[in-house]
C-alpha positions in Angstrom: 67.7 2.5 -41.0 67.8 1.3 -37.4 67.0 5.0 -36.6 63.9 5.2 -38.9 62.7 1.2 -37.4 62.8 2.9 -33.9 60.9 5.5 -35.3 58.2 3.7 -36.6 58.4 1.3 -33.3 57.7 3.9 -31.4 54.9 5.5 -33.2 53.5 1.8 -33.3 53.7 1.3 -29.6 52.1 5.0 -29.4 49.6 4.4 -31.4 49.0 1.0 -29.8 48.5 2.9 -26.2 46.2 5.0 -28.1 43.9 2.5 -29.3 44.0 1.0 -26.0 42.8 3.8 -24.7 40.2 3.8 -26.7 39.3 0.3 -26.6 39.0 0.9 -22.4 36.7 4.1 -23.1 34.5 1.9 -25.2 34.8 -1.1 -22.8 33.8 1.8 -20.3 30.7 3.1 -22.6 29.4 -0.7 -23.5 29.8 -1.6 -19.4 27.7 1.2 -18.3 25.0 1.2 -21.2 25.0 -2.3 -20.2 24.3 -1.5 -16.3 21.7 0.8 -17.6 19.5 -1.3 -19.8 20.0 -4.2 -17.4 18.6 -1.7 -14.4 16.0 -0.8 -16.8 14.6 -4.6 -17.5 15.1 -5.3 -14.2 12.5 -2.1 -13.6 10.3 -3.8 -16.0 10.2 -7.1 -14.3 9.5 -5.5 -10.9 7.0 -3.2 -12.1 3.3 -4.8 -12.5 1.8 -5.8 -15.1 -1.9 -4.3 -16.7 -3.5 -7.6 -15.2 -2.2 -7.3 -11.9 -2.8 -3.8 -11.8 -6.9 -5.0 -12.4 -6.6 -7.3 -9.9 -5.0 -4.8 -7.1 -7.7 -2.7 -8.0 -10.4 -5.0 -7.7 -9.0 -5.9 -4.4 -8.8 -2.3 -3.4 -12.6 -2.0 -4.1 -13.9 -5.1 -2.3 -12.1 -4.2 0.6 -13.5 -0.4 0.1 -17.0 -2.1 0.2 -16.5 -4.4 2.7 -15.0 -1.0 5.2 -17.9 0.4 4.1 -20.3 -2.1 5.1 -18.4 -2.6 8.2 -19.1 1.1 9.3 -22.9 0.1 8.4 -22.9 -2.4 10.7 -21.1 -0.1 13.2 -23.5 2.2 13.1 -26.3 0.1 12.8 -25.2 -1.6 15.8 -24.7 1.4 18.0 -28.0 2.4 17.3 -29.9 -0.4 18.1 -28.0 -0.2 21.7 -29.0 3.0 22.0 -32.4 1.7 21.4 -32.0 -1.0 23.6 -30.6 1.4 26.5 -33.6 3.6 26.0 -36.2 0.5 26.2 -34.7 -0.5 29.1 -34.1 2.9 30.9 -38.4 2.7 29.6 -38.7 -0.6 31.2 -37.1 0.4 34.6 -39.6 3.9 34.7 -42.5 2.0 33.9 -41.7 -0.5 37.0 -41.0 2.1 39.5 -44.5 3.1 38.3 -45.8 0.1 39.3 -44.1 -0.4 41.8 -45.6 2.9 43.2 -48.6 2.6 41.9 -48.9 -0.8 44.0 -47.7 1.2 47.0 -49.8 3.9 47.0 -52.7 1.0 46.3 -51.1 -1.2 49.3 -51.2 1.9 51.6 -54.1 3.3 50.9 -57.0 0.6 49.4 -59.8 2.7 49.7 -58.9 5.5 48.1 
């Protein structure tokens, strides 16, 4: 009888290690599917939403317009001091002109 109670002890205690086993595999399982959903919300939190996704977008287009409006005004800009340079560069021919004109008149008044 004792031998037969050490018996059964034993395949107790086995099957106790066993289902401990077991129990840490699952623990294991449950711990990391656990990790993995938590990574996932925490994906979904971080991610943006459909609104702000709209609103990044209409940011993205004002500021393509305003770029775009700034190169305008660039180029606008750089044209009208081209302009400008050429008026002037007009200006400073048409007074040498003069400016000969008046000699040629100083020097010879008769003529």
């Amino acid at each position: 009888m004792k031998i037969f109670l050490k018996v059964v002890q034993d395949s107790i205690k086995r099957c106790e290690k066993v289902l401990q086993k077991v129990n840490d595999e699952i623990d294991t399982d449950y711990l990391a599917l656990k990790l993995e959903v938590t990574m996932e919300v925490i994906e979904l939190l971080e991610s943006p939403t459909p609104k702000t996704l709209k609103k990044i977008k209409e940011q993205e287009d004002k500021l393509f317009d305003l770029r775009n409006k700034q190169d305008l005004y660039e180029r606008k800009f750089h044209l009208q001091h081209k302009n400008y340079t050429k008026l002037l560069d007009k200006k400073h021919n048409l007074e040498r002109e003069l400016d000969q004109y008046k000699s040629l008149q100083y020097y010879h008044p008769f003529s």
